[in-house]
C-alpha positions, 0 to 999 in steps of 0.5 A: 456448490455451497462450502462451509469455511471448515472446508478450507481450514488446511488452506493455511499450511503451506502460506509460510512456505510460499510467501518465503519463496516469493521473498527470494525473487529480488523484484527491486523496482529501482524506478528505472526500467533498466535497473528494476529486475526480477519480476517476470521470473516472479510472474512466471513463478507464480503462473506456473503455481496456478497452472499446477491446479488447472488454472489457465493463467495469462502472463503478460509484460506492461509497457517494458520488457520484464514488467510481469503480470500474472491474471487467472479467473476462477468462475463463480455461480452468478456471474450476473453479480459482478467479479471481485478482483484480488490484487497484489503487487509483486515488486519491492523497494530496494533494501540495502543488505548491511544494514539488515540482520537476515539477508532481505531477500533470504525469506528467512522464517526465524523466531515466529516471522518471515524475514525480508524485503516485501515481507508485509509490502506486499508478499505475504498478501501475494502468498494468501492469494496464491494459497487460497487461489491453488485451495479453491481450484483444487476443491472444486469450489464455485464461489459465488461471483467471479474471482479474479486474481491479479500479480501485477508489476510496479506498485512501488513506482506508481504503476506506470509499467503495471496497473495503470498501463494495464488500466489502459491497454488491457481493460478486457482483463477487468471484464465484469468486476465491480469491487476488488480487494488489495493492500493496505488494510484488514490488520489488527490495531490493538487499543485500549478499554476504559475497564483496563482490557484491550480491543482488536480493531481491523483496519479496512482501508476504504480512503488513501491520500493523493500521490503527487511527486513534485520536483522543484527547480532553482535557476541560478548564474553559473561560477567559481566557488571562491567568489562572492555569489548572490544567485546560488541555485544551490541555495535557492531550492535549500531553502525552498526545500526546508520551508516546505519540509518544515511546514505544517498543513491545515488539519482537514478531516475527510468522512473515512477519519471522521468515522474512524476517529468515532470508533476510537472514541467508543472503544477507548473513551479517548476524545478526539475532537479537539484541536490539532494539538490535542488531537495528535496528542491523544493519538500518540496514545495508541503506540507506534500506528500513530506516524500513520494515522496522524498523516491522514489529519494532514497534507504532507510534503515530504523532500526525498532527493537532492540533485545539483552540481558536479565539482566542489568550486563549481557553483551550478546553473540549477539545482533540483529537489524531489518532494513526496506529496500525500494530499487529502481528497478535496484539497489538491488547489488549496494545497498548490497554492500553499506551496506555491507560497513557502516556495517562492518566486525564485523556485519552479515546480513541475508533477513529475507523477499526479495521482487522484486520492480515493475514498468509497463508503464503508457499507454493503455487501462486501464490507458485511463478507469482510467483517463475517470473516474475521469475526469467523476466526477472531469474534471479538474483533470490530472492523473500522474504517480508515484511510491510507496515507500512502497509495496502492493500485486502486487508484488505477483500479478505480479509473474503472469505476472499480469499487476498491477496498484495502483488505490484506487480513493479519491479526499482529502482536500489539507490541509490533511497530507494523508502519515501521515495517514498510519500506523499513529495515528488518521488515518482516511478518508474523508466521502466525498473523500470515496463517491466519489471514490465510483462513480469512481470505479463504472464508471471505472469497467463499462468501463473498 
C-alpha cells in the first residue's frame, strides 16, 4: 500500500500526551541494579500501548529482573530489503528534585515544553516512536521494509543489562535489520549567513566518540592523620586526577568533523581550519552547541567520582578516582599512552566499561529518506553530518554490523541551550519541536 505523508498529518496530536506520560514512569537508572527502578513498568506501559492497535509485542527482562525491554515488528512489503530497527532507551539518569523548578518526573507541559527528567534523553523519541508506531498500525500501512521498534532498558550505564546483553542473548530479535535509527541527531542548529539571515541545520548523527570508564588507583601506607606522611594514597590519585582532568589532548579531526566543519564553512563563511585555538574560537561563535561540538576535536578525560578513606585522622591504604573517557576512533593506544603518562608510576589504572567508538558514512538510501523528510516539513533545511561526543546503543547495535545513525528529529528554538538539557536540570523539550519530529518520523518510516 502506497501512502502519502498527508496521511499521517493527525499522527502528531496525542505525542504531548505521551511523552508526559512516559516522563512520569521514574526509570532512575542509579548504575546498580538494585537501586535502578521502574523500568519494567515503562516497558509494560508501552507494551500494552502497541498491543491496543493489534501489535503483538514481546516484552522481555535483560540479564536482571526489571530491566524491561519492549520489541514490536510491523512487516513491510519487501522484506528482501532488510529491517530498519527504531530504538530508543526508556531509562534516565537520576535528577535531584530540589534543585528543579517542576518536580523532574511530573511531565509537567508549561510555557510551550514538556518538563522533566528524560525529556530530550530520551522520552520524547520513545513517545514519537510509539505515536507514529500506534498511527501506522491503526491505518493499515505496509511500509516498504520491516520496521522494527525497540524500548530497551540501561542506555544510560552502557547497556549492559539492556542492548549489548540483548546483542548477545537475544540476536533473533534483530533478524533481518540492516540499519537503524536512534539517538542523538536530526535536531536543528540555527547558524548564521554571511548576508545577516540564518540557516536550520539538522544534525545526523553518523560518528560517536568511544566510551571508556576508567578507575585509577593509589596504594599508599596506612596511618595517623597527625604524623608526617610521605605515601599518602589520598595524595597520590589527587594529583594524578588533577593532572589528567587539566589536560588537554591532541586535536584529531576524523572524516564525520572534517565534513561537518565544511558545511559550516558554507553556510557561515566562517573558516574552520585553523589551528586549535583558532578553530575552538570560531566555533564558540555558534552559541551554546559549541561545548558539544568542541568535544569531538579532542579526546577527553573527565574525573567524576572520588572515593577514599573512612575517618578523619585515618589516612587510608588506597584511594581511587573514576574518570570518563570519550575517545576519538583510531586513536585508543595514543591515548593509553598519554594517560599513562600524566598519571605516573604511583598510580594503576583499570577499564572498568570499554566501548569502541563508531563512525559510518553520510550517504545512500536512508540518509536520502532522511533528508526528504525534514526537508518535507522544513525546505529550507540542510542535513549535515556530525559525530556524538558521547555514546548511545548503537554501539551495541553495530557489533551486529548494524549500520547506525542518530536520527531522533526536532527542529528548536535558536536561542535554546539543547546540550545543557541532557543530563542537566530543568531538562526539558519543545511542544512544538516534539509535533514536528512526530510528522517527520512518520514521513521518514513510510519511505524509507
Amino acid at each position: 500500500m502506497t501512502v502519502e505523508t498527508e496521511d499521517l498529518n493527525h499522527s502528531s496530536d496525542d505525542v504531548v500526551a505521551v511523552v508526559s506520560r512516559l516522563i512520569r514512569f521514574d526509570t532512575t537508572n542509579t548504575g546498580e541494579p538494585e537501586t535502578t527502578q521502574g523500568e519494567a513498568d515503562c516497558a509494560q506501559w508501552v507494551a500494552a500501548q502497541l498491543a491496543e492497535v493489534g501489535y503483538q509485542p514481546e516484552y522481555l527482562e535483560s540479564g536482571a529482573p526489571g530491566r524491561g525491554n519492549v520489541f514490536a515488528r510491523l512487516k513491510g512489503a519487501d522484506s528482501s530489503r532488510g529491517a530498519l530497527l527504531i530504538h530508543g532507551h526508556l531509562d534516565v539518569v537520576p535528577a535531584e528534585p530540589a534543585d528543579w523548578s517542576v518536580h523532574p518526573f511530573s511531565g509537567a507541559v508549561e510555557n510551550g515544553y514538556v518538563w522533566g527528567r528524560g525529556a530530550v534523553d530520551m522520552k520524547d523519541m520513545v513517545g514519537m516512536m510509539i505515536v507514529v508506531a500506534r498511527q501506522l498500525k491503526r491505518a493499515g500501512i505496509v511500509p516498504r521494509r520491516d520496521l522494527v521498534f525497540a524500548f530497551v532498558a540501561d542506555e544510560e550505564h552502557g547497556g549492559r543489562y539492556g542492548a549489548h546483553w540483548l546483542v548477545d542473548n537475544r540476536p533473533d530479535l534483530f533478524d533481518g535489520v540492516t540499519e537503524a535509527i536512534g539517538e542523538v541527531g536530526g535536531f536543528s542548529l540555527t547558524v548564521p549567513r554571511p548576508d545577516g539571515g540564518e540557516r536550520r541545520l539538522y544534525l545526523i548523527e553518523t560518528a560517536e566518540k568511544g566510551l571508556s570508564w576508567m578507575r585509577l588507583t593509589a596504594r599508599g601506607v596506612a596511618g595517623h592523620g597527625s604524623m608526617a606522611h610521605n605515601q599518602n594514597a589520598v595524595t597520590a590519585v589527587s594529583e594524578a586526577v588533577a593532572r589528567l582532568g587539566r589536560h588537554r589532548f591532541p586535536l584529531v579531526r576524523v572524516d564525520t568533523v572534517v565534513q561537518f566543519l565544511a558545511a559550516l564553512s558554507d553556510e557561515t563563511g566562517l573558516t574552520f581550519d585553523h589551528d586549535s585555538a583558532d578553530l575552538e574560537g570560531m566555533i564558540e561563535k555558534l552559541g551554546p552547541m559549541a561545548r558539544m561540538l568542541t568535544a569531538v576535536l579532542h579526546d577527553t578525560a573527565n574525573p567524576t567520582m572520588l572515593k577514599a578513606g573512612y575517618k578523619a585522622n585515618v589516612i587510608p591504604a588506597t584511594a581511587e578516582a573514576v574518570i570518563d573517557c570519550r575517545i576519538l576512533p583510531g586513536r585508543k593506544a595514543a591515548f593509553e599512552a598519554e594517560v599513562d603518562q600524566l598519571i605516573g608510576p604511583d598510580v594503576s589504572r583499570e577499564w572498568i566499561r570499554d566501548l569502541d567508538p563508531y563512525e559510518t558514512t553520510f550517504d545512500g538510501d536512508l540518509v536520502d529518506a532522511m533528508n526528504a523528510a525534514l526537508l518535507a516539513l522544513d525546505p529550507g533545511a540542510r542535513t549535515v553530518p556530525y559525530m556524538l561526543s558521547g555514546g548511545t546503543d548503537a554501539k551495541a547495535f553495530a557489533r551486529l554490523g548494524i549500520r547506525c545513525f542518530g536520527f531522533a528529529p526536532l527542529r528548536l528554538p535558536p536561542d535554546l541551550d539543547f546540550s545543557s538539557l541532557f543530563h542537566g536540570v530543568d531538562e526539558r523539550v519543545p511542544v512544538d519541536a516534539l509535533r514536528f519530529g512526530t510528522d517527520v518520523l512518520a514521513h521518514f518510516l513510510t519511505h524509507c
